[in-house]
DOVEX-931407 format. One record per residue: x, y, z of N, C-alpha, C, O in turn; residue in one letter; chain. Coordinates in steps of 0.2 Angstrom, whole numbers, plus 5000, padded with zeros to 4 digits. Example, Ala and Ser with C-alpha at 12.3 -4.5 7.8 and 13.67 -1.06 7.14 Angstrom:
<sites>
site n_u:5066; n_v:4972; n_w:5039; ca_u:5062; ca_v:4978; ca_w:5039; c_u:5066; c_v:4984; c_w:5039; o_u:5071; o_v:4983; o_w:5042; rest:A; kette:A
site n_u:5064; n_v:4989; n_w:5035; ca_u:5068; ca_v:4995; ca_w:5036; c_u:5064; c_v:5000; c_w:5039; o_u:5067; o_v:5006; o_w:5040; rest:S; kette:A
</sites>
This chain:
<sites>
site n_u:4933; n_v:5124; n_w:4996; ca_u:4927; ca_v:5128; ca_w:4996; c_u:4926; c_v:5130; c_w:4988; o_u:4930; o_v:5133; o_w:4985; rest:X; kette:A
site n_u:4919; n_v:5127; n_w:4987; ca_u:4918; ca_v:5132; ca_w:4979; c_u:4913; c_v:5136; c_w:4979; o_u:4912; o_v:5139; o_w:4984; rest:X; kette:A
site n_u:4909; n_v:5137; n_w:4973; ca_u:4904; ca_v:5144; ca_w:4972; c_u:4902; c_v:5141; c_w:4964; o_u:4904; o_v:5142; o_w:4959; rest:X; kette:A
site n_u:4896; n_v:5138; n_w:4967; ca_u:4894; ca_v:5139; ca_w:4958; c_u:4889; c_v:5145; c_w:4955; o_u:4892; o_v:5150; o_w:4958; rest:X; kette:A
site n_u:4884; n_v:5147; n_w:4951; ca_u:4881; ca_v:5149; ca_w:4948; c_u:4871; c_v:5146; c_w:4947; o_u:4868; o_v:5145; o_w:4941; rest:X; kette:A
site n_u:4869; n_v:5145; n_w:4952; ca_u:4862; ca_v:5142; ca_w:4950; c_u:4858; c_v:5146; c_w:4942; o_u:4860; o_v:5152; o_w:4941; rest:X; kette:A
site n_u:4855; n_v:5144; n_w:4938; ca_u:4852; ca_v:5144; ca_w:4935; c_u:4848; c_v:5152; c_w:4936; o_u:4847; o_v:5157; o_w:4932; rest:X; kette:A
site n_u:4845; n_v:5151; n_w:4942; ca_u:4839; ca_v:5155; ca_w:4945; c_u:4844; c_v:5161; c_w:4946; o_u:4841; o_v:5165; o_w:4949; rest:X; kette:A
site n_u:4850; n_v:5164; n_w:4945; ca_u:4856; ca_v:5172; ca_w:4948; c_u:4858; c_v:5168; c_w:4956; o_u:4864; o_v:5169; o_w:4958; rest:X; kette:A
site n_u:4855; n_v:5164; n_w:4958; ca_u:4860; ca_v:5163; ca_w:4966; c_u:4865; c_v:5160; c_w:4966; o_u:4867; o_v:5155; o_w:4963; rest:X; kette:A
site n_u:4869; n_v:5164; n_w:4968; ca_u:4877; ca_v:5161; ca_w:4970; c_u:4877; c_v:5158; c_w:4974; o_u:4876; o_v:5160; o_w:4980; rest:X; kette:A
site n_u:4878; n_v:5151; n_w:4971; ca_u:4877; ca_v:5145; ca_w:4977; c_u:4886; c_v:5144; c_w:4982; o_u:4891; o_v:5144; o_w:4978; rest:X; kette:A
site n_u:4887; n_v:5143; n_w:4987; ca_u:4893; ca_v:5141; ca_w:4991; c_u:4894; c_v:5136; c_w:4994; o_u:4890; o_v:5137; o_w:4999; rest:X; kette:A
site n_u:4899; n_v:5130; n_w:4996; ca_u:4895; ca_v:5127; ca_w:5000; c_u:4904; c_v:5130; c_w:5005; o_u:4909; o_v:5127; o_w:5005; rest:X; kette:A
site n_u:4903; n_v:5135; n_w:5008; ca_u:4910; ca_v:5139; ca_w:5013; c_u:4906; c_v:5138; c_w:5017; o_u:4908; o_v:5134; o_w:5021; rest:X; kette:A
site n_u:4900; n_v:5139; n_w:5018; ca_u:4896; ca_v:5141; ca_w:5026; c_u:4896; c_v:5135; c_w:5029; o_u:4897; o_v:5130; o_w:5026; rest:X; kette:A
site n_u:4896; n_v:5137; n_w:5036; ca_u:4893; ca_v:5131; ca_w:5041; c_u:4889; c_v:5135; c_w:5044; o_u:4890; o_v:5141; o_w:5045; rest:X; kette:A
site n_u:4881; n_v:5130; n_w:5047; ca_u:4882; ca_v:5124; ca_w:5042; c_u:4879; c_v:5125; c_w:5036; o_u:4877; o_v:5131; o_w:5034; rest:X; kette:A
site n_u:4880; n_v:5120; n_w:5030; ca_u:4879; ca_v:5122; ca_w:5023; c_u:4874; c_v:5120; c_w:5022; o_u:4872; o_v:5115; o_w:5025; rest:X; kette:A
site n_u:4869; n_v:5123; n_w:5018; ca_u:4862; ca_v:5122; ca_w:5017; c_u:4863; c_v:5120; c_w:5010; o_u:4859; o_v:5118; o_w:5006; rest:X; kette:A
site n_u:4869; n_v:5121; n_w:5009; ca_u:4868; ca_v:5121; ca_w:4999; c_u:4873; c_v:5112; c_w:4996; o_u:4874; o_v:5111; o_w:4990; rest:X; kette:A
site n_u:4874; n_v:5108; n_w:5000; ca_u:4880; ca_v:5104; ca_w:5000; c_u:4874; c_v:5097; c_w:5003; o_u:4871; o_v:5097; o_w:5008; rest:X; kette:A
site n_u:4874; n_v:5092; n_w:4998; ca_u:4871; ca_v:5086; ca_w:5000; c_u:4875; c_v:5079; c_w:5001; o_u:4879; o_v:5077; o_w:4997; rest:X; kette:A
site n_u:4873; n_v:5077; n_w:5007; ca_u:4875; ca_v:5070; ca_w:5006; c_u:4873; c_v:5063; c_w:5006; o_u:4872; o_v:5060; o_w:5011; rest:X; kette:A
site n_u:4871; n_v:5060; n_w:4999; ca_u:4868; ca_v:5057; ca_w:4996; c_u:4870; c_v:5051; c_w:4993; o_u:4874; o_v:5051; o_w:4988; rest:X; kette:A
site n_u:4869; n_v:5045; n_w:4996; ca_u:4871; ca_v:5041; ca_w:4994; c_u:4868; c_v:5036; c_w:4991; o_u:4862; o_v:5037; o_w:4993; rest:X; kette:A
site n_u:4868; n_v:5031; n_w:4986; ca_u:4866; ca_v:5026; ca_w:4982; c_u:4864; c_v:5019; c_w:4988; o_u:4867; o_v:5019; o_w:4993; rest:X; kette:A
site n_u:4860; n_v:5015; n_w:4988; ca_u:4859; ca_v:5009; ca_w:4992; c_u:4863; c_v:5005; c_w:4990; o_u:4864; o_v:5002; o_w:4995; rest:X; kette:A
site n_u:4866; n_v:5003; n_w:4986; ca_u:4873; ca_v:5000; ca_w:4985; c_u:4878; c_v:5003; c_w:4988; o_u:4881; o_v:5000; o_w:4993; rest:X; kette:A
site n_u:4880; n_v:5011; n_w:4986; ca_u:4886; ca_v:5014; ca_w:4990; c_u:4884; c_v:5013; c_w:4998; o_u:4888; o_v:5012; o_w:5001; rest:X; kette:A
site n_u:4880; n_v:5014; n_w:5001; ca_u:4878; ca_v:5014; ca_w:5008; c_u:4881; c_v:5007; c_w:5012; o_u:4883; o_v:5007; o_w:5018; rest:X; kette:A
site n_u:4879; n_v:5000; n_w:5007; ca_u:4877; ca_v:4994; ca_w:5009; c_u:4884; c_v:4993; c_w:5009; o_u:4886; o_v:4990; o_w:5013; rest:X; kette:A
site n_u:4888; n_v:4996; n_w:5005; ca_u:4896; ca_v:4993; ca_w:5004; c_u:4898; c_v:4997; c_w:5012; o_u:4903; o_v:4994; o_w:5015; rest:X; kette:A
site n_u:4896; n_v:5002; n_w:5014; ca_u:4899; ca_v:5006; ca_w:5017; c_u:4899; c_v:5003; c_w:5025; o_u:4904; o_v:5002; o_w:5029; rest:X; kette:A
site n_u:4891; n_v:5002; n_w:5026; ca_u:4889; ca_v:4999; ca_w:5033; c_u:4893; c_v:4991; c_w:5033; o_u:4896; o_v:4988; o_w:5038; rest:X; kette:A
site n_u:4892; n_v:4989; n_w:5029; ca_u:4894; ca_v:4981; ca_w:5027; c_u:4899; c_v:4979; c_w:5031; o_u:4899; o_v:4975; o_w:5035; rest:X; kette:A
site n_u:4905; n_v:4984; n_w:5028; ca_u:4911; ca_v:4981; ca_w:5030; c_u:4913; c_v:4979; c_w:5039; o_u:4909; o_v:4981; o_w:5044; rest:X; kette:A
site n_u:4919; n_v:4974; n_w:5039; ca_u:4920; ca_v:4970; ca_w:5044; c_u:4923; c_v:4975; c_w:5050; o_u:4922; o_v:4974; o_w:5055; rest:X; kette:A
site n_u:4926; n_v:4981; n_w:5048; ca_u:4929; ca_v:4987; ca_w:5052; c_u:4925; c_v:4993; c_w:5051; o_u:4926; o_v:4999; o_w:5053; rest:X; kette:A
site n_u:4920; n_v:4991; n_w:5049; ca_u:4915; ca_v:4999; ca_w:5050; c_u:4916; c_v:5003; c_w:5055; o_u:4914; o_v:5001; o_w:5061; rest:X; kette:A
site n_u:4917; n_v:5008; n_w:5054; ca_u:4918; ca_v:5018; ca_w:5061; c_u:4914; c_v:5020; c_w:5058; o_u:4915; o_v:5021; o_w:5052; rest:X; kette:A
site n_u:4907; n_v:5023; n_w:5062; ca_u:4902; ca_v:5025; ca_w:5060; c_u:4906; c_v:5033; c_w:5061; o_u:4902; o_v:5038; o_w:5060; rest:X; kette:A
site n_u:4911; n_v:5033; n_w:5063; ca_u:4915; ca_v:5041; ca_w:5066; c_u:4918; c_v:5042; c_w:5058; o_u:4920; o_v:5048; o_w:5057; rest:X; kette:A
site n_u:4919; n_v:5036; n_w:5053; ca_u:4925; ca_v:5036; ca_w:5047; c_u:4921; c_v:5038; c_w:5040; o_u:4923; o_v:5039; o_w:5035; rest:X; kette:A
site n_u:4913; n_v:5038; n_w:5041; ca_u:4912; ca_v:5038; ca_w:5034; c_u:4914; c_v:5039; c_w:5030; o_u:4917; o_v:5044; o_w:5031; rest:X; kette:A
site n_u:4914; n_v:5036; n_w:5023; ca_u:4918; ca_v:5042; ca_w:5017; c_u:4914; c_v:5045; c_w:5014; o_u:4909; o_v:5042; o_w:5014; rest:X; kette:A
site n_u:4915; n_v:5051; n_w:5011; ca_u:4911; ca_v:5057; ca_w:5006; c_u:4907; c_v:5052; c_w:5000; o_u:4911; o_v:5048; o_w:4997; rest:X; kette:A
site n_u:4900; n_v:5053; n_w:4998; ca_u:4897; ca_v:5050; ca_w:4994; c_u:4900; c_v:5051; c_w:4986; o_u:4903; o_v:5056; o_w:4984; rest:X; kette:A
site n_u:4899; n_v:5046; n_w:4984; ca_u:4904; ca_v:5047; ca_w:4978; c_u:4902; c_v:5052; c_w:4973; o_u:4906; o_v:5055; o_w:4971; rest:X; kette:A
site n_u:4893; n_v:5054; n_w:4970; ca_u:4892; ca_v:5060; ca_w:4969; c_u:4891; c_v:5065; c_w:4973; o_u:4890; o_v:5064; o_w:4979; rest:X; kette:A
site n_u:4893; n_v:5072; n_w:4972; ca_u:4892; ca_v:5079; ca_w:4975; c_u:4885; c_v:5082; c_w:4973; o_u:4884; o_v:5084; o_w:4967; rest:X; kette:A
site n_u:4880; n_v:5083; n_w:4979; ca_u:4873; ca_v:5085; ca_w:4976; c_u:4874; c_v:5093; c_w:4979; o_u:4879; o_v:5095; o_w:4983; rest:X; kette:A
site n_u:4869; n_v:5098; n_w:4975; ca_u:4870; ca_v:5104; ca_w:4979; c_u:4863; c_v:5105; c_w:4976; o_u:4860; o_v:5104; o_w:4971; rest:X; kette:A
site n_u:4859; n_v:5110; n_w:4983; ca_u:4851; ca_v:5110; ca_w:4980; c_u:4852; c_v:5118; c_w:4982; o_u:4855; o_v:5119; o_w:4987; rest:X; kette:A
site n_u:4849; n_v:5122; n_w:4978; ca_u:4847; ca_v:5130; ca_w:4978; c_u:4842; c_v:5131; c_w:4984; o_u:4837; o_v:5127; o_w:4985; rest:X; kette:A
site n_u:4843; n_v:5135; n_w:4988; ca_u:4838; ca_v:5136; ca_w:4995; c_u:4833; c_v:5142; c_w:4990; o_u:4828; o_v:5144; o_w:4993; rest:X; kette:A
site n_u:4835; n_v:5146; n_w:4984; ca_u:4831; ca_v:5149; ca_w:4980; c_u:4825; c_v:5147; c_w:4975; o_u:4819; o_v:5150; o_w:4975; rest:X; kette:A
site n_u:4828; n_v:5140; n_w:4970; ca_u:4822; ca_v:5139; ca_w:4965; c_u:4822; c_v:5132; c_w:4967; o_u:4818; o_v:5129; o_w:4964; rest:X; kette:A
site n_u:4826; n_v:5128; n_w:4972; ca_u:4827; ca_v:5121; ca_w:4972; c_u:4829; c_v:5118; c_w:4967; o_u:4825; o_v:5113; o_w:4966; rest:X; kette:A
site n_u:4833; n_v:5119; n_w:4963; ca_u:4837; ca_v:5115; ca_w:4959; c_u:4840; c_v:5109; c_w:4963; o_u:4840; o_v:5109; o_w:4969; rest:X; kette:A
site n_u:4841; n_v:5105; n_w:4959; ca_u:4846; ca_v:5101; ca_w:4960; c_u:4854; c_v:5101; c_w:4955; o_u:4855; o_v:5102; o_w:4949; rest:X; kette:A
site n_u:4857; n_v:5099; n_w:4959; ca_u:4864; ca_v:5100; ca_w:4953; c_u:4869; c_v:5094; c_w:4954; o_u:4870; o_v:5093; o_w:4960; rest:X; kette:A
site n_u:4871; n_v:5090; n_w:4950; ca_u:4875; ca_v:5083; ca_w:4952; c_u:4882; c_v:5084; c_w:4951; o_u:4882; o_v:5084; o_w:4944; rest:X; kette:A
site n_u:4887; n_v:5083; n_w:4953; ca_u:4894; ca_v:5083; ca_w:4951; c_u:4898; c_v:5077; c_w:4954; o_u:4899; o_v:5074; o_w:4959; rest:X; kette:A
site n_u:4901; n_v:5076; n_w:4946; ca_u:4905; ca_v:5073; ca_w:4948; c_u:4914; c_v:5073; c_w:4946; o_u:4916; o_v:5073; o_w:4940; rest:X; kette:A
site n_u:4917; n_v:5072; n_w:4949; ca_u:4925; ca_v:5074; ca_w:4948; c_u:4926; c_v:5081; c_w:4949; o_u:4931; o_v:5083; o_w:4947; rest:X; kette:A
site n_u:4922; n_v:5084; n_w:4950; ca_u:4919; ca_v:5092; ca_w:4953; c_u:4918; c_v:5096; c_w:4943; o_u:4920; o_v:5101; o_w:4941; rest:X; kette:A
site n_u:4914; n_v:5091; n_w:4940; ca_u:4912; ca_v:5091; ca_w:4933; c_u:4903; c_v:5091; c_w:4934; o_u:4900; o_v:5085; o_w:4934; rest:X; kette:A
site n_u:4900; n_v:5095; n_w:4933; ca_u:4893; ca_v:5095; ca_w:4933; c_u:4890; c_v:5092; c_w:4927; o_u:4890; o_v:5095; o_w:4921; rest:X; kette:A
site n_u:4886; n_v:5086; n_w:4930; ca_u:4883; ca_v:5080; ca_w:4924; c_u:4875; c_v:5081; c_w:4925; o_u:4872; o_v:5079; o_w:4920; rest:X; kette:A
site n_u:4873; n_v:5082; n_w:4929; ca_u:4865; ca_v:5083; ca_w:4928; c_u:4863; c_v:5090; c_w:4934; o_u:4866; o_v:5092; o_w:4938; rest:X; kette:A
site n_u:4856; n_v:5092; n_w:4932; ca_u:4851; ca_v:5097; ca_w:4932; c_u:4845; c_v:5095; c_w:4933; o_u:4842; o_v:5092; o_w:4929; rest:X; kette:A
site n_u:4843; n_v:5096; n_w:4938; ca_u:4835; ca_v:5094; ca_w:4940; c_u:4834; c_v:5101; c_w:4942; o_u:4837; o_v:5104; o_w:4946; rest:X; kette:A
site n_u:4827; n_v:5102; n_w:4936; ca_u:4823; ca_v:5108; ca_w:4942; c_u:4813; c_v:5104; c_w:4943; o_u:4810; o_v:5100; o_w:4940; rest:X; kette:A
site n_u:4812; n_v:5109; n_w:4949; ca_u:4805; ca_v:5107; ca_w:4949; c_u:4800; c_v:5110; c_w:4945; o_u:4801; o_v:5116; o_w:4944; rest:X; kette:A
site n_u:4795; n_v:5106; n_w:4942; ca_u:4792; ca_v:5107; ca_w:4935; c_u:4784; c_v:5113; c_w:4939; o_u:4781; o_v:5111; o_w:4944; rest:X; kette:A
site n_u:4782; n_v:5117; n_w:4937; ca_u:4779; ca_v:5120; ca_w:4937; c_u:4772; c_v:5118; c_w:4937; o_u:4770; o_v:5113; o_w:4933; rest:X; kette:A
site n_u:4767; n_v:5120; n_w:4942; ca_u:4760; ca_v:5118; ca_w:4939; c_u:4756; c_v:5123; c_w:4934; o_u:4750; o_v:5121; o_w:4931; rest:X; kette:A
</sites>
């Protein structure tokens, strides 16, 4: 379980169930590799290779990877 820091003051967590703050998102390459295979267990999936977490506050997006945060998406203002 972790706890980051969104931009906006929210203390993001993904401890809750269920988690509102915890995404799982995969690439169409990482999916296609996944359903593809000869032994596919739709009971087996494995965790996407990046970690998304979206703010239910300012809706950030945050990307990690190796549990190292690499990008920052906010929504742009009108």
């Amino acid at each position: 379980m972790a706890k980051f820091g969104c931009k906006c003051g929210k203390i993001l967590s993904n401890s809750a169930v269920p988690n509102e703050i915890e995404l799982n998102v995969y690439t169409d390459v990482e999916w296609d590799a996944i359903i593809n295979k000869e032994n596919f267990d739709p009971l087996n999936i494995p965790l996407p290779k990046q970690e998304v977490w979206r703010c239910p506050n300012c809706e950030r997006l945050y990307f990690f990877k190796d549990n190292e945060l690499v990008k920052t998406y906010a929504l742009e203002k009108d």
